[in-house]
C-alpha positions in Angstrom: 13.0 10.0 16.7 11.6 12.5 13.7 10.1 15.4 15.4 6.4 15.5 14.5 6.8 11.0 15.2 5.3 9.2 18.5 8.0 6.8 19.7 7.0 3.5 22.0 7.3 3.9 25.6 10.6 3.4 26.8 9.2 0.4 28.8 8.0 -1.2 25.7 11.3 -0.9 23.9 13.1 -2.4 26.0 10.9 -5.4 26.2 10.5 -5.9 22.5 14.1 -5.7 22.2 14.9 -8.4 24.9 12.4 -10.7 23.0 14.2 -10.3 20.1 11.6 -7.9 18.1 14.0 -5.1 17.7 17.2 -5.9 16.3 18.7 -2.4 16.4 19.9 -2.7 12.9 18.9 -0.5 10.4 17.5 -1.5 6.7 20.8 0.1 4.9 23.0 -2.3 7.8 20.8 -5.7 6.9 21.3 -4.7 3.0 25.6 -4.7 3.8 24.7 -8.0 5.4 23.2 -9.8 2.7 25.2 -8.2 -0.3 28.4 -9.1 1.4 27.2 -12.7 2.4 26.5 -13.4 -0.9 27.0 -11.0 -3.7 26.4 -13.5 -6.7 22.8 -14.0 -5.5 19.9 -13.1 -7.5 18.2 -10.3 -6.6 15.7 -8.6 -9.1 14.4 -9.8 -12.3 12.7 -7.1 -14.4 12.3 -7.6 -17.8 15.8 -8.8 -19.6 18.0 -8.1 -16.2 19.2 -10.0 -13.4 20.2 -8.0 -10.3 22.6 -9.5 -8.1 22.6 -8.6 -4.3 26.2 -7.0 -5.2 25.0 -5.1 -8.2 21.8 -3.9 -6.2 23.7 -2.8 -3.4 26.7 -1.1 -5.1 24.6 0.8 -7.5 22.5 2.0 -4.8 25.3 3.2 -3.1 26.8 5.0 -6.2 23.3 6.7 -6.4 23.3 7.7 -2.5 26.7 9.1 -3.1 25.1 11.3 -6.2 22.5 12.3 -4.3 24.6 13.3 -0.6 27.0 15.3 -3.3 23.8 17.1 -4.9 22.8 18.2 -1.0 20.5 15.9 0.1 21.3 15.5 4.0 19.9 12.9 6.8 16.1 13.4 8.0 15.1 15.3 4.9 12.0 13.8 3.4 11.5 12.7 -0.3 8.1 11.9 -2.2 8.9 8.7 -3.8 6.7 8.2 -7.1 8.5 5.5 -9.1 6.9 2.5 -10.7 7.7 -1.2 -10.2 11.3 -2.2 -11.5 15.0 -2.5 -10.7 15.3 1.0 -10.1 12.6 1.6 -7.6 14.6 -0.6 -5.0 18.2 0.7 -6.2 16.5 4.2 -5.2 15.0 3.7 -1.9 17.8 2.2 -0.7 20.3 4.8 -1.9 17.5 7.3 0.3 17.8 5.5 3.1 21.9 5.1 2.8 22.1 9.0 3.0 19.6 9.2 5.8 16.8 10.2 3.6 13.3 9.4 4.4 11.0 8.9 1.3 7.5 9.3 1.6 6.0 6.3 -0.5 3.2 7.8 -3.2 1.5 5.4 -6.2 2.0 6.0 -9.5 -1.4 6.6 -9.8 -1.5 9.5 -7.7 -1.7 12.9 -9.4 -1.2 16.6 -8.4 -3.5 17.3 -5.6 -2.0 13.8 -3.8 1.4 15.0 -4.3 1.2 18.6 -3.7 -0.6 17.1 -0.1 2.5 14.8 0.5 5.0 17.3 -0.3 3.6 20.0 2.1 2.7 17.6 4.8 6.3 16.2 4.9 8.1 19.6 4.1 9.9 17.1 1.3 12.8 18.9 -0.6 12.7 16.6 -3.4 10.3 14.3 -5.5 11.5 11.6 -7.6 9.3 10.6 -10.4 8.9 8.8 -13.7 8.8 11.1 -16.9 5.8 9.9 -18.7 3.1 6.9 -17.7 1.4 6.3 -21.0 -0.4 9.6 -21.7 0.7 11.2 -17.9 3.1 13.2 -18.0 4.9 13.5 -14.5 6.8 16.1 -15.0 4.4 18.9 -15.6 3.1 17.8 -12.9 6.1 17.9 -10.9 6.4 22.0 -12.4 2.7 23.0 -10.9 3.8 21.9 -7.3 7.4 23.1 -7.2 5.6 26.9 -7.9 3.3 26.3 -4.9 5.9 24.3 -2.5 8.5 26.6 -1.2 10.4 23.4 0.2 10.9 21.5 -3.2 14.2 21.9 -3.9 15.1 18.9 -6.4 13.5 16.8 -9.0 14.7 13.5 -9.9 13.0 12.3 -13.3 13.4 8.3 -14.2 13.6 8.7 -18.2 14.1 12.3 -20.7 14.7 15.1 -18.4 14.5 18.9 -18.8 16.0 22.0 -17.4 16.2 22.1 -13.8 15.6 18.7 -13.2 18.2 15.8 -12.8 18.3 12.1 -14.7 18.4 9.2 -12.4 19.6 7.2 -15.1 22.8 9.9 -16.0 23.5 9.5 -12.2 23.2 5.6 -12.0 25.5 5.6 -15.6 27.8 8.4 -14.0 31.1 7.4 -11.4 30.4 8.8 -7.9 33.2 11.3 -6.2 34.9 8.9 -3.9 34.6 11.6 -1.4 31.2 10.8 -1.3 31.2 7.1 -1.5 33.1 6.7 2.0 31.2 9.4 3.4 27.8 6.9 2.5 29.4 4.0 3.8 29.8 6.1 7.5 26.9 7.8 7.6 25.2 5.6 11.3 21.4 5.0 11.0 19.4 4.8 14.5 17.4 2.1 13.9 14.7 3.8 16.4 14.4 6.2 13.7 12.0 6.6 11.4 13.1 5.0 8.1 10.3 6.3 5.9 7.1 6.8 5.3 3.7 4.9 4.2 0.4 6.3 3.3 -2.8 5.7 5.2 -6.1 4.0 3.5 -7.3 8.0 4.0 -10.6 7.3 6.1 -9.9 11.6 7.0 -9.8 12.9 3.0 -6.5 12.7 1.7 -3.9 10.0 2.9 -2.2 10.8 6.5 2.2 10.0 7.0 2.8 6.2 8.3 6.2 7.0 9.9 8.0 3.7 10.1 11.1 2.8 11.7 14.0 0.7 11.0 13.5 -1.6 13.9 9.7 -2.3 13.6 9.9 -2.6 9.9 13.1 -5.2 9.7 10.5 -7.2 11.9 7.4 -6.5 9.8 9.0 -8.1 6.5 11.2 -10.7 8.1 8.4 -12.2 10.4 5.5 -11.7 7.7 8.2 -13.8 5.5 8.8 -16.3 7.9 5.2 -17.0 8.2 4.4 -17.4 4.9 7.4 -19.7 4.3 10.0 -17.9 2.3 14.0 -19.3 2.2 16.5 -19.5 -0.3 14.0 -21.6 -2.5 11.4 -18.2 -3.1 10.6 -17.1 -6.4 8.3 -14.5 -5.4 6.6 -12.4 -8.5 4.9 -9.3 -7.5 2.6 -7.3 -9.9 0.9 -4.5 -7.9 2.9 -1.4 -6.5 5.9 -2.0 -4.5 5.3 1.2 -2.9 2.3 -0.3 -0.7 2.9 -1.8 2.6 1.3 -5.4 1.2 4.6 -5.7 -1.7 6.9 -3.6 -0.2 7.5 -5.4 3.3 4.5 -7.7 4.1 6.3 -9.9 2.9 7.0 -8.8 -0.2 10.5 -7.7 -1.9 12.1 -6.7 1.5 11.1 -9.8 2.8 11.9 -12.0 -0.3 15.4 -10.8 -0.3 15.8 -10.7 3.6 15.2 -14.6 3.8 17.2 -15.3 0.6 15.2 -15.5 -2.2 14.8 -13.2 -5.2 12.0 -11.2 -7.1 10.0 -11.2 -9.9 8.7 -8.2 -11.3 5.8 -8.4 -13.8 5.5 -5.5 -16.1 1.3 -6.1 -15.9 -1.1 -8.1 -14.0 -3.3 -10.2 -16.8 -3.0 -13.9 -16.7 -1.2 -14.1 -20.6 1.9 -12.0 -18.4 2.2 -13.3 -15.2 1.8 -17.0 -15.9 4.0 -17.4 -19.2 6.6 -15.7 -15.8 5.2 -18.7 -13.9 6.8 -20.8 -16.2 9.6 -19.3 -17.3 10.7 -18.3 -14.0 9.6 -21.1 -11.6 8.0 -19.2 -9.5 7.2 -20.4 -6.6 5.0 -17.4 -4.8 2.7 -14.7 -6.1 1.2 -11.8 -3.8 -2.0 -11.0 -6.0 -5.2 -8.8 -5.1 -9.1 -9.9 -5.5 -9.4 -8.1 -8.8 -6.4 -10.3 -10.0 -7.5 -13.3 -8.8 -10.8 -13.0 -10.2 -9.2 -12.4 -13.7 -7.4 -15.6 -13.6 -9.8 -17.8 -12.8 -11.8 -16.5 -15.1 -9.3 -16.3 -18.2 -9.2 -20.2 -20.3 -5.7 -19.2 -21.1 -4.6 -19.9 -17.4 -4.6 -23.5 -18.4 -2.0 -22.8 -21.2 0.7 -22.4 -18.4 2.6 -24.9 -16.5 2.3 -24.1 -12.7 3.6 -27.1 -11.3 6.3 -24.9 -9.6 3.8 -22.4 -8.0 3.4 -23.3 -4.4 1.4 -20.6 -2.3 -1.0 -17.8 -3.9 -1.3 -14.9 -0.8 -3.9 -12.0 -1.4 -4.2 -8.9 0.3 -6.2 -5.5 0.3 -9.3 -6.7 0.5 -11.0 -10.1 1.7 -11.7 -13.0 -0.9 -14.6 -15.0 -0.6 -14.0 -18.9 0.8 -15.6 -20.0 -2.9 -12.9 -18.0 -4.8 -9.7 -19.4 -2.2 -11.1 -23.1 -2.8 -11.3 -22.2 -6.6 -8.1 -21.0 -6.4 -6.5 -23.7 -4.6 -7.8 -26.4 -7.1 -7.3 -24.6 -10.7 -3.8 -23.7 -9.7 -2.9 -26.8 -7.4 -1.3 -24.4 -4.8 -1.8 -23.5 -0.9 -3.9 -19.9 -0.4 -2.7 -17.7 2.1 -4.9 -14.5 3.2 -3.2 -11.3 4.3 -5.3 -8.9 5.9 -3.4 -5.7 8.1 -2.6 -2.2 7.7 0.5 0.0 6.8 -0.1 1.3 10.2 1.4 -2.4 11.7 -0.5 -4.9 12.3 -0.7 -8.1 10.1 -2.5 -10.7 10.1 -1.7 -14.3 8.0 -3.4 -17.5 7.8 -0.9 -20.1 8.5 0.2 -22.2 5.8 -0.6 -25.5 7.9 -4.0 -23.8 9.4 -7.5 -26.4 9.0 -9.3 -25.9 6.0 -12.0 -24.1 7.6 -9.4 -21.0 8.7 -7.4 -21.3 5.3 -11.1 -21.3 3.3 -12.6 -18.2 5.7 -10.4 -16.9 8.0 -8.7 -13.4 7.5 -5.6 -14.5 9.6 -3.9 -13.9 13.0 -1.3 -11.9 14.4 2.5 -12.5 13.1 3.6 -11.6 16.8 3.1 -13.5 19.6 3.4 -9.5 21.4 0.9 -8.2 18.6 -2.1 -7.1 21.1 -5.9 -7.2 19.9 -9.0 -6.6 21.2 -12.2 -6.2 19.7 -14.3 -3.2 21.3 -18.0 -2.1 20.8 -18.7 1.3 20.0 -18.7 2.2 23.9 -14.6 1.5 24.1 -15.5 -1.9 26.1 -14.0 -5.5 24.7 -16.7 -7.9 23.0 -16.7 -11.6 23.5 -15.2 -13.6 21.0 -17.7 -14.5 18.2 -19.4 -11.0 18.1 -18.3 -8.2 15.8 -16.5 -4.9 17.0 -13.7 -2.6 16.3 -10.3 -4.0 16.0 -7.4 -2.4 18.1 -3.6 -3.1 17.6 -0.5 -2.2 19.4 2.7 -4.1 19.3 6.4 -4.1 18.0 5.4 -2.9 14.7 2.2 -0.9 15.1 2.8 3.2 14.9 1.7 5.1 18.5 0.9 8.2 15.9 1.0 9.4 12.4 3.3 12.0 11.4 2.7 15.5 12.9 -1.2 14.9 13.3 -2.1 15.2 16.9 -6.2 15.9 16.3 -5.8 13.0 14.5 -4.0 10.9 16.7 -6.4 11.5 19.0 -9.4 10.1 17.6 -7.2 7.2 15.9 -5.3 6.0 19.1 -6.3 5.1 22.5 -5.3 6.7 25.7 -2.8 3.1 26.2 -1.5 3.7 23.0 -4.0 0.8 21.1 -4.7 1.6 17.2 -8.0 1.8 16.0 -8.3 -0.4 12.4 -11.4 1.3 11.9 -12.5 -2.3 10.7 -15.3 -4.5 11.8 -14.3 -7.8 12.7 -15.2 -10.9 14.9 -12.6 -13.0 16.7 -11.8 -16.4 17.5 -8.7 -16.7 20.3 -5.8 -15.0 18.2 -8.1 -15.4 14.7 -10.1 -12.6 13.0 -12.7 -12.3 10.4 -13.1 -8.9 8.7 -16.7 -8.4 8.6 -16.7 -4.5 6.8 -15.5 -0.6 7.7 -16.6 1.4 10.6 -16.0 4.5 8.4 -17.1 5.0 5.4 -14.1 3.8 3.2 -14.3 2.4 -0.1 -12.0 -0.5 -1.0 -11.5 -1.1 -4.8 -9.4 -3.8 -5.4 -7.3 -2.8 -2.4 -7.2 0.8 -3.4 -8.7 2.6 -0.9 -11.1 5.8 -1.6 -12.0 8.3 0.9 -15.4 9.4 0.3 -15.2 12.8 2.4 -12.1 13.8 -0.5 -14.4 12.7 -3.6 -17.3 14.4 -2.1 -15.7 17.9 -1.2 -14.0 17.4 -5.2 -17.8 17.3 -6.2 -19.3 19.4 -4.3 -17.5 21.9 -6.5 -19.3 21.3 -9.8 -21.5 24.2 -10.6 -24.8 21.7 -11.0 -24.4 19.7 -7.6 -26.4 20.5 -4.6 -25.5 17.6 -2.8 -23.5 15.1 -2.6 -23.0 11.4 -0.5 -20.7 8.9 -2.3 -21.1 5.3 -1.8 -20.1 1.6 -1.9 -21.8 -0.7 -4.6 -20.6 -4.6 -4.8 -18.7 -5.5 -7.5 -17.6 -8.8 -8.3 -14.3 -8.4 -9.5 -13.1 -5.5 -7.4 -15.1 -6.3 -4.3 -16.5 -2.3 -4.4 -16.7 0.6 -6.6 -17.7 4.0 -5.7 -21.5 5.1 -6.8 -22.3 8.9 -6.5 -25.8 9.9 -5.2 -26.3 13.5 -5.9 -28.7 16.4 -5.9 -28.6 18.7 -8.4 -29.2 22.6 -8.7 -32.5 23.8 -10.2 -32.3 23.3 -14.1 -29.2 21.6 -13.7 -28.6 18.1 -15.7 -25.1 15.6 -14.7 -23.8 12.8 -17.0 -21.4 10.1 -15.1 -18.9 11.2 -18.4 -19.5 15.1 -17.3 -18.4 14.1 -14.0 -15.8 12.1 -14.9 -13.9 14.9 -16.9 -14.6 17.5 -13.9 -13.1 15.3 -11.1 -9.9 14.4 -13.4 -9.2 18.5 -14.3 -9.4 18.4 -10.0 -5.5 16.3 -10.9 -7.0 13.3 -8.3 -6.0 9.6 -9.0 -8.4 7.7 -11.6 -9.6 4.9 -9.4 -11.2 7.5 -7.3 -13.4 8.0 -9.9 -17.2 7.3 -9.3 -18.4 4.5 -11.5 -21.5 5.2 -11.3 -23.8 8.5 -11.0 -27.8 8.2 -9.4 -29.7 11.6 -9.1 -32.1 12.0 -7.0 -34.9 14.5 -5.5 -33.3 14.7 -2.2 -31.0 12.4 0.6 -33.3 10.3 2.5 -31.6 11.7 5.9 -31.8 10.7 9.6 -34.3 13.0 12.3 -30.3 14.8 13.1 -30.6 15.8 9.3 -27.6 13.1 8.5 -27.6 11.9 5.5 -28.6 8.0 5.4 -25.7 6.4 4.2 -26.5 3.0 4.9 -30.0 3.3 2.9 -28.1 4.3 -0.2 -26.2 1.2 0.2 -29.2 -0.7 0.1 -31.0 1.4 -2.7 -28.1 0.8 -5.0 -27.7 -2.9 -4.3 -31.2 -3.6 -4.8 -31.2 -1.5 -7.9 -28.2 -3.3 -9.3 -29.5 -6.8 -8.3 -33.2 -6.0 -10.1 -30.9 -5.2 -13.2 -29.5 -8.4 -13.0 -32.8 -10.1 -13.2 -34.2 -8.3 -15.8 -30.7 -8.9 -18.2 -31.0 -12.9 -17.2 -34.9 -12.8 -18.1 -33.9 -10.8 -21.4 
């Protein structure tokens, strides 16, 4: 394996490969399978093009032939920035053809996640988009490249300039046929790690996921097969396909594995993705809370015929049992909830579950080998019905992130069990998230660390303090509010801070949403700030709000 990556115990790979788990295949291998079974079959639909299997997996090889004749060697690491669409898959499988291992960044990340991926993985080349409305990637790409001695190579999606190269020439250009043979020999070790995922970033900025051909062939095949995908799927998919959630669980990996094809909606809003409802058939969406919300709250939803649609699944953050019941009735579908991590575990609702697991429930384990246990805050196991920490290991759950041993430490136990860092009761093989051990905000299913934020802040000449918090929100379950303390003579505006975090280069949903200044931290007898009565100042503060606008 990687050096820098914690492999399973021998003894454990050997048993999850006698049960089946690990099929020693790699993703590139499984990709020749299906493209040569069937090379007619749809694939991809983004905008005005239909992908075949046989057009997505001979372009991607053309482009891992380009890329193995520009240098790029096995084990090398890429940051992988590109936005939803035909080429995002045609790329990271040409990566993973020559033996590259792409880390997987969000569009929405800026220079100070970027430069932090590209040092922690040593990456020798980024692959971006040129412009995202008023972003533009490329400068952005120029500031790190000065700092990064390892960044060899920029590949730009769109107008290029000097020094960097066009994925679009390369995917328009003939490959040597040198090259092209030389891809199709290259042997993958499916114990290796394939690439790499970003953590929810509970310790500042995100930590390396490393995940390996075997575990992750399992991860979107099994999540498929659980949520009932076959040759009948129309699955459309809205949010990044870089996360874990649309990536492989199920999502497009999974999709195509089990033999149906993708949608790719250029935007989330109800006008977009239902008028693809229709058009398309489609017959599965993977959505988020903020999406959901949206749509059950938009009139044109009723505009669409959605007769086709047969299961909504949501994941990132946990919707309410009112808003699945809502859901199931406006759009006369099945709900599915999808609550895990891009460390490994998932857990799914099953499509044929009671009510009352489908209506509340956050799921259970995809693998009959997925151990949990729920532990109090001294390490021991909790009876079922009381709340605790969650703990993982199995065929697809990491034994460490990538080279991060301080961290491993504190985020593993000594028997290799992964700590969730979530809350949650259980019920036999069930679980209900109940909330974060550590202080995590979850927007929509983007997650903020607050220790990042905070340390950002904590720069502006006028702050004294700083503790950064959740406030409810009812359509992106939480939003960051920022209790300060200020410098004498010193005055703050939300806007003020606004423009000072986004010269810092961080990602806009990051942002605070909300500024509160006060005299001084209410703070424990240890001097700790209070975290937990800044929660409960800002909910009551919003909720008196809310009573005064109704009496007004």
């Amino acid at each position: 394996m990687l050096p820098g990556c914690a492999p399973w115990p021998e003894e454990f790979g050997q048993e999850y490969r006698r049960k089946g788990y690990w099929l020693d295949i790699s993703i590139p291998h499984l990709f020749a399978r299906l493209a040569s079974a069937a090379p007619e079959r749809l694939a991809i639909v983004d905008g005005d093009r239909r992908i075949s299997l046989g057009a997505l997996w001979e372009q991607s090889g053309q482009l891992a032939a380009h890329f193995r004749g520009l240098g790029l060697q096995p084990r090398q690491r890429a940051v992988f920035q590109l936005p939803n669409g035909g080429e995002f898959l045609i790329a990271f499988l040409a990566l993973l053809r020559v033996g590259v291992i792409p880390v997987m960044a969000l569009p929405s990340h800026r220079q100070t996640e970027i430069a932090h991926y590209v040092g922690s993985a040593e990456a020798s080349c980024l692959l971006i988009p040129d412009r995202i409305k008023d972003f533009d990637f490329r400068q952005m790409a120029d500031a790190i490249r000065a700092e990064a001695p390892s960044l060899q190579k920029i590949f730009v999606l769109g107008e290029t300039r000097e020094q960097e190269i066009s994925l679009h020439a390369l995917l328009a250009t003939g490959a040597d046929a040198d090259n092209l043979t030389a891809i199709d020999r290259i042997e993958h070790d499916p114990g290796d790690v394939a690439f790499m995922l970003l953590s929810g970033g509970t310790t500042a900025l995100p930590k390396l996921i490393p995940r390996t051909h075997n575990d992750y062939i399992y991860n979107f095949s099994q999540s498929a097969r659980i949520a009932g995908f076959g040759p009948e799927t129309v699955l459309l998919l809205t949010l990044p396909l870089a996360h874990n959630y649309n990536l492989g669980s199920p999502g497009i990996l999974g999709a195509l594995a089990l033999g149906g094809h993708v949608i790719i909606a250029p935007r989330g809003d109800c006008n977009t993705v239902f008028s693809l409802v229709e058009k398309e058939r489609v017959t599965f969406i993977q959505a988020a809370v903020p999406l959901i919300v949206n749509w059950l709250n938009d009139p044109a939803l009723d505009r669409f015929d959605v007769s086709s649609l047969k299961v909504v699944q949501q994941g990132g953050a946990r919707l309410s049992s009112e808003l699945r019941d809502r859901l199931r009735k406006r759009l006369g579908c099945q709900f599915q909830e999808d609550y895990g991590t891009a460390e490994g575990l998932i857990n799914l609702t099953r499509l044929d579950d009671s009510d009352d697991i489908i209506l509340r429930s956050s799921g259970a384990p995809i693998c009959p080998d997925d151990e949990i246990k729920v532990l109090n805050d001294e390490g021991n196991e909790v009876a079922d019905g009381e709340v605790g920490e969650l703990v993982a290991r199995g065929p697809y759950t990491i034994r460490g992130y990538y080279n991060a041993p301080q961290i491993n430490a504190r985020a593993f136990t000594a028997d290799g069990f992964y700590r969730m860092g979530d809350y949650v009761r259980k019920s036999g093989r069930y679980v209900t998230a109940e909330g974060r051990k550590n202080d995590l905000i979850n927007r929509g299913g983007e997650k903020i660390s607050v220790d990042e934020v905070e340390n950002l802040i904590l720069r502006h000449p006028a702050v004294r303090g700083v503790a950064i918090v959740a406030m409810p929100d009812p359509v992106f379950g939480e939003r960051a509010c920022a209790f300060v303390t200020l410098n004498p003579d010193a005055g703050l505006t939300l806007e003020e801070l606004s423009g000072f975090l986004l010269k810092q280069r961080i990602a806009k949903f990051k942002l605070p949403e909300r500024l509160e200044i006060l005299p001084k931290f209410p703070v424990s007898g240890a001097g700790k700030i209070l975290r937990r009565t800044l929660r409960d100042l800002i909910v009551t503060k919003i909720r008196n709000e809310q009573t005064q606008s109704q009496q007004v």
